[in-house]
N, C-alpha and C positions, 0 to 999 in steps of 0.2 A: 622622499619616502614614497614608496609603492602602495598606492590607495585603491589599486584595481586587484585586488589580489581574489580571484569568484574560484567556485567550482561546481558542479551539476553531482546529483544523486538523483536517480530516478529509478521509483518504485515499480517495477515490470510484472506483470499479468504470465504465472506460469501456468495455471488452468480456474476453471471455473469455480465460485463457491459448493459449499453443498446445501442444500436446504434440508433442515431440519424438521420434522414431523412424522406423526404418528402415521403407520400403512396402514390400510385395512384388513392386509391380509397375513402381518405377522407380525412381531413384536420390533420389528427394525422401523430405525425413527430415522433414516440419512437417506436423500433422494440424490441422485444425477440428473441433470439435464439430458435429456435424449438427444437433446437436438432437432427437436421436431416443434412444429406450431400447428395447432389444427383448428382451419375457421370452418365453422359452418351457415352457410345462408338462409335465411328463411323470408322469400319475400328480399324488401329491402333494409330485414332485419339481419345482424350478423352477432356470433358467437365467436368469442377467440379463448383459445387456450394457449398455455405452454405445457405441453405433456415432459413428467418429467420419469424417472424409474427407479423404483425402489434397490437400493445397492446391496439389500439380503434376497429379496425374491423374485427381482426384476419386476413387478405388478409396472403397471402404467398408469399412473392418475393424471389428472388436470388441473390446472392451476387458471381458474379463471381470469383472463384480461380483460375482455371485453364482453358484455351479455347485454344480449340485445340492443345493439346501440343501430346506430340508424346508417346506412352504407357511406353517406355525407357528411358522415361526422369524423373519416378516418382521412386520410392523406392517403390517396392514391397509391404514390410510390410507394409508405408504409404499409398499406395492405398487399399490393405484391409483393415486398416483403416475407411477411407475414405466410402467403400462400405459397412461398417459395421453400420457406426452411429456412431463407437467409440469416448466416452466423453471425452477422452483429447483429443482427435482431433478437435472435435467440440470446447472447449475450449480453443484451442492455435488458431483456426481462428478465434475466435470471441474477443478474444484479441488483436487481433494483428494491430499492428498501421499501418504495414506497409501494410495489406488489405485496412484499412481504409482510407488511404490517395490514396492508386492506384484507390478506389470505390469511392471519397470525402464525405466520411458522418465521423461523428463524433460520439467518444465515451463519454458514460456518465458514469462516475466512482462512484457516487453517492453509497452509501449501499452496497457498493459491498465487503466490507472490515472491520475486528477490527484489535485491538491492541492488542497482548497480554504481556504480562510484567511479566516476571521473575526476582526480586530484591531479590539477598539474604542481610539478615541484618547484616552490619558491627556495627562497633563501632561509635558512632556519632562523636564521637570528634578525629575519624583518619582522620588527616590531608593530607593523599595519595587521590590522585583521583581516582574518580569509573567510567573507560569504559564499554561505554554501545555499545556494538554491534545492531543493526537495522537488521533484514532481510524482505525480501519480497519475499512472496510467488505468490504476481501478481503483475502487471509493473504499478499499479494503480499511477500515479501521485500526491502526497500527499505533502503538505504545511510543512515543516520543526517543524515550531510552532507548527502546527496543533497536528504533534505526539506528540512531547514535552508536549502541552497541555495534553492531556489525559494521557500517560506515567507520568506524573507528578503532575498531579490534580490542574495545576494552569491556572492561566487566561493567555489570549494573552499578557495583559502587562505586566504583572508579568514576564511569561517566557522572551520577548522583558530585561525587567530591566536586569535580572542575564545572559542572554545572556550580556549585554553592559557592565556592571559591572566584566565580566570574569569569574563568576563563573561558567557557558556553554559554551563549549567552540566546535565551529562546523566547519565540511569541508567548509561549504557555508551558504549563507546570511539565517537565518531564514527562513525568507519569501520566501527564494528557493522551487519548487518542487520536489522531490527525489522519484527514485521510484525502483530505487536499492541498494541494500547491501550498508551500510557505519557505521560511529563509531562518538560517541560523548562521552564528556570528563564532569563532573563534579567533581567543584574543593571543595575541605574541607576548613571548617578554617584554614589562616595561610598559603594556598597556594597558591593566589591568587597573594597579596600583604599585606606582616606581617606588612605592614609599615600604612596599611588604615585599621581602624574598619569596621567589619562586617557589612554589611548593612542585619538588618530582612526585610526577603519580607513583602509585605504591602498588609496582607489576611483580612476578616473582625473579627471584633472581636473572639474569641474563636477559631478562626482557624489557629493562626499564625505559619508559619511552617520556625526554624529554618535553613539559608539554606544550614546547615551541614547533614540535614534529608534529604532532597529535594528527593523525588522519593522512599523512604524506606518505605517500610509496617509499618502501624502501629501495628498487632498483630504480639506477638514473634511465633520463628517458624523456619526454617528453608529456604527453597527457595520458594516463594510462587506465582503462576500464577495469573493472573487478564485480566481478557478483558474487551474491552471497546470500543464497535461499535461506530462508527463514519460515517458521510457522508461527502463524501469530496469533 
């Protein structure tokens, strides 16, 4: 029996969050990152922002990082960085929850992300389970289901059914948010429980997918990628 049976899905970075808050100079609450950082020196005192831009009036505010902190207390490389504009820079603070909660505005994860799926094709009727490794390439907060759904090409209850029924088998509730690295488990006929018939998911007509395929390409082939943008 085939005990190595894995697959990758990794959750891909298609643009930046948006930060949510009030402007001061109109009633639009959705900012952009500019792209910009701006430190100022005073002495061997230093000031850091991320400026970011209002998406109704373009306004430009600041999001404080760093105030007043002492030129010794930053990492070198990171403050060039910083004075540079450099875009992982800018995108690890525009990400970052823990800016977001010390500034109280809130991030919108919306588009910011797909799926991609790498399913290589087993045999339908090997009974070994096929782990699925999840990565994430950003800390986007995403619905358990929600991957499943697209990873899988089925509906929220469908997935809900063979989650209950044990043929999905997860760290946590579905309907959990995850937004890092983890593994799920689907079972073949026969591994579930030899003792209960198969239950076929309940797709519309022509579509029925038995649930020993469940997540397998349908053209032959060897390891095949797929994405599939989602907003979440």
């Amino acid at each position: 029996m085939n005990t190595d049976r894995k697959a990758l899905w990794a959750v891909r970075q298609s643009a930046l969050p948006t930060v949510v808050r009030p402007c001061p100079d109109c009633p639009g609450t959705r900012h952009r990152a500019s792209g910009k950082i701006r430190v100022n020196a005073n002495g061997k005192l230093l000031d850091v922002w991320l400026l970011l831009s209002c998406a109704s009036c373009d306004r430009t505010s600041k999001v404080p990082v760093h105030e007043r902190a002492h030129v010794s207390t930053l990492e070198p490389a990171r403050l060039v960085a910083y004075e540079i504009n450099d875009p992982a820079a800018v995108r690890e603070l525009v990400m970052s929850a823990s800016l977001a909660a010390k500034n109280r505005y809130r991030l919108d994860w919306a588009g910011t992300w797909e799926l991609e799926t790498r399913m290589p094709l087993y045999a339908l009727d090997d009974p070994s389970p096929l782990s699925i490794s999840v990565g994430f390439e950003l800390p986007a907060p995403i619905r358990v289901e929600r991957l499943l759904q697209l990873g899988l090409g089925l509906s929220r209850a469908e997935v809900r059914r063979l989650v209950a029924d044990g043929w999905i088998r997860l760290p946590f509730a579905p309907d959990a948010k995850a937004h890092q690295d983890f593994e799920l488990t689907i079972h073949g006929p026969g591994s579930v429980d030899a003792a209960k018939p198969a239950k076929a998911v309940d797709l519309p007509t022509g579509e029925r997918t038995a649930p020993a395929r469940i997540g397998l390409p349908p053209a032959p082939g060897g390891v095949l990628p797929r994405r599939a943008s989602a907003h979440s």
